[in-house]
Structures are given as structure tokens and as C-alpha cells.
LOTOR-98300 format. One record per atom (N, C-alpha, C): x, y, z; residue in one letter. Coordinates in steps of 0.1 Angstrom, whole numbers, padded with zeros to 4 digits, always signed. Example, Ala and Ser with C-alpha at 12.3 -4.5 7.8 and 13.67 -1.06 7.14 Angstrom:
+0132-0057+0078a+0123-0045+0078a+0132-0033+0078a+0128-0022+0071s+0137-0011+0071s+0129+0000+0079s
END
This chain:
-0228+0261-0042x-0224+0262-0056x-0212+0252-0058x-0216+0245-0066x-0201+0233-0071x-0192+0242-0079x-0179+0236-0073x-0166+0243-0082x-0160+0234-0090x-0169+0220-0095x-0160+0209-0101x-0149+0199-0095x-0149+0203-0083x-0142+0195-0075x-0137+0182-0084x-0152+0177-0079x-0154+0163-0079x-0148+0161-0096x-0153+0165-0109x-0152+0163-0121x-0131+0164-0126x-0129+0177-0120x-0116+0181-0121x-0106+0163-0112x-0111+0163-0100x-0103+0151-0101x-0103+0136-0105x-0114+0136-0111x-0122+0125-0116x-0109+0121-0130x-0113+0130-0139x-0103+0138-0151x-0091+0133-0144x-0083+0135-0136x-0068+0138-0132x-0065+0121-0129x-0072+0115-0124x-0072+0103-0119x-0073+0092-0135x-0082+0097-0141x-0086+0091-0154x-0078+0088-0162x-0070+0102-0162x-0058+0105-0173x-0040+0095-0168x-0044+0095-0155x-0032+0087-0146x-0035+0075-0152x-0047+0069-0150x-0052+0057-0155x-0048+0049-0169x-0052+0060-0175x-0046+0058-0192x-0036+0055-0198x-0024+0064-0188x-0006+0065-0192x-0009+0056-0187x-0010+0047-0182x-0005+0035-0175x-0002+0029-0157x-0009+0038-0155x-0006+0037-0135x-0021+0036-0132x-0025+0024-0135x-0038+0016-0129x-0041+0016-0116x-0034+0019-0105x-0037+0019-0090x-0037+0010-0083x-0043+0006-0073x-0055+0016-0073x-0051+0026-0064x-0066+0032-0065x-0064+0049-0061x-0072+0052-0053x-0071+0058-0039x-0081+0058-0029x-0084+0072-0025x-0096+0073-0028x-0103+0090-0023x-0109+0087-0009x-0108+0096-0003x-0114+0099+0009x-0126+0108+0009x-0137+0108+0009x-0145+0120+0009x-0157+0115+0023x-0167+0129+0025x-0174+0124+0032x-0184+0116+0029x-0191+0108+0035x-0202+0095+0036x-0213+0101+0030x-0214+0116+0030x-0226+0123+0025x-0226+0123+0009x-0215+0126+0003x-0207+0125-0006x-0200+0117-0017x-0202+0102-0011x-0199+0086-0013x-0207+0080-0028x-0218+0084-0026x-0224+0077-0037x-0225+0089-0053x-0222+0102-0046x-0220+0112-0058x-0205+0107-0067x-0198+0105-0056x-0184+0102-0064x-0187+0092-0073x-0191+0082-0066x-0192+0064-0079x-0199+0069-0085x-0209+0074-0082x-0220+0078-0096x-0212+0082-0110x-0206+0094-0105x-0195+0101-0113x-0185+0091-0119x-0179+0081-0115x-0166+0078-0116x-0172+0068-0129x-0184+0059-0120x-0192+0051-0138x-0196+0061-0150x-0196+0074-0146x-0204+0078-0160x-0192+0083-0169x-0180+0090-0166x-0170+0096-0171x-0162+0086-0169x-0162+0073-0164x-0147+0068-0168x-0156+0054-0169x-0142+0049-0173x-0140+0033-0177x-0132+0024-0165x-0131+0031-0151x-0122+0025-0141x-0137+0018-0131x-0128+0010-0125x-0139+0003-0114x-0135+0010-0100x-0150+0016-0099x-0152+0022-0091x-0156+0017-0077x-0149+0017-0064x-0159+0005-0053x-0159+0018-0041x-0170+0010-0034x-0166+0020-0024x-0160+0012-0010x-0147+0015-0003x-0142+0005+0010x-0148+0011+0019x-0161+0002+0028x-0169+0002+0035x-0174-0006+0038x-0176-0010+0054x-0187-0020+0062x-0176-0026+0072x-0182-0039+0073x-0174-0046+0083x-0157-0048+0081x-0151-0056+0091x-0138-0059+0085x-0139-0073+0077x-0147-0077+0081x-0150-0088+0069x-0149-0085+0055x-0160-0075+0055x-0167-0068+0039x-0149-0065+0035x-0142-0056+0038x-0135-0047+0038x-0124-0059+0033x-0123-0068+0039x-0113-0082+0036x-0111-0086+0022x-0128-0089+0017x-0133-0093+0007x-0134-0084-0001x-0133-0070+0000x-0130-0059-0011x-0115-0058-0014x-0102-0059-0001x-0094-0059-0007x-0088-0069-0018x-0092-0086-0010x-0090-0095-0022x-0094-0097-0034x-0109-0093-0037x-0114-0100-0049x-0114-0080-0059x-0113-0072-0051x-0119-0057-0060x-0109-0053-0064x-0095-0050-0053x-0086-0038-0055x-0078-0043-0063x-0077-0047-0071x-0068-0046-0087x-0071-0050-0100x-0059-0048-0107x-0064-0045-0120x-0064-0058-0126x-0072-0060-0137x-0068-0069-0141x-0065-0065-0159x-0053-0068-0163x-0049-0066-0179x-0058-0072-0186x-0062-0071-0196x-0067-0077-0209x-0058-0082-0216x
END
């Protein structure tokens, strides 16, 4: 049975986002788990959701081109 976990911090992170502390923000959850979060994160929010995963290459190339924000 889900306790909202996942929605309750979704919300908490969201609301950080808004006042102005863009991140980024890194969850840990399990692998089982991984694709329910992003799923979640595109539907209820407006933040870019990635997942840091694969090689150290991949992982290279996620920190440079993914992990920040960019202002409008």
C-alpha cells in the first residue's frame, strides 16, 4: 500500500524550486523505483527530471550538458 511517499516529496522539492533554490536536487531511490519517480516528477512538476545512470562517460555528459538550470 503507498503512503505518498513519492508525491509528498515531489511537492516539497517543487515548492523549494519555486522560492527560488533551483538545485539541483538529487534522490536516491531504488533501480526498481527509478522510472516511477521521473514519471511522477514530468507529470506534477515543471522541473527537469534526469536520471544519473550508466557509464562514467554517460554520467560525464549528464553532469555537463543536464545538471543546471538555466534562467529565462
Amino acid at each position: 500500500m503507498g503512503l505518498g511517499k513519492t508525491i509528498q516529496s515531489i511537492t516539497f522539492l517543487s515548492e523549494i524550486f519555486v522560492r527560488g533554490i533551483h538545485g539541483p536536487f538529487l534522490i536516491i531511490a531504488p533501480l526498481s523505483t527509478i522510472t516511477n519517480w521521473e514519471r511522477e516528477f514530468r507529470t506534477w512538476t515543471e522541473m527537469n527530471a534526469i536520471v544519473y545512470h550508466g557509464s562514467q562517460i554517460s554520467r560525464q555528459m549528464i553532469q555537463q550538458y543536464e545538471m543546471v538550470y538555466r534562467d529565462a
